[in-house]
N, C-alpha and C positions, 0 to 999 in steps of 0.2 A: 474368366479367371484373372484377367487383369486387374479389375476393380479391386479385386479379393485381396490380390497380390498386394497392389499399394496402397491402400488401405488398414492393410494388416496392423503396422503396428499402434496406430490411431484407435482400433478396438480394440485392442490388446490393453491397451493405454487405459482406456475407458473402459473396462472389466475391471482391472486391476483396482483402479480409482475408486469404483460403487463397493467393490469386496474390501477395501480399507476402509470407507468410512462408512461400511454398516456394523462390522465388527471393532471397530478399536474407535479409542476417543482422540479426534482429529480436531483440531483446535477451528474454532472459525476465522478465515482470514482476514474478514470485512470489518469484524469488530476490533482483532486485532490493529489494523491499518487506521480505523479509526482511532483507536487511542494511542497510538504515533503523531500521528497529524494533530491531534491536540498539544500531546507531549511536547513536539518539536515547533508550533505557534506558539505555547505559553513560554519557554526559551527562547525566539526568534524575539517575543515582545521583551522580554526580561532582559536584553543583550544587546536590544537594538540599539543604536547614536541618537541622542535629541534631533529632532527636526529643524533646522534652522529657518526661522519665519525672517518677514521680512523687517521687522522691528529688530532681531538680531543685529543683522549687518552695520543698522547706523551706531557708532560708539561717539554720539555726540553730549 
């Protein structure tokens, strides 16, 4: 009866999860996070500061 006990809301959890996404349209996460992570590197590049090499620094 323990297991059961603490356990409980972990299969509950995972019931509930497969009855949602067998009936309603649940977005995919993985693809969603992928095109973030694009999103948010083509603005990182776009935003970033010039690199300062080392032919910069001399202003001779």
């Amino acid at each position: 009866m323990g297991i059961i006990r603490s356990c409980f809301s972990f299969i509950l959890g995972t019931v509930c999860g497969v009855y949602v996404a067998q009936n309603y349209k649940v977005p995919n996460i993985r693809k969603l996070a992928d095109t973030a992570m694009v999103m948010a590197k083509h603005v990182e590049e776009q935003y970033r500061k010039p690199k300062k090499g080392k032919d910069d620094d001399n202003y001779d």
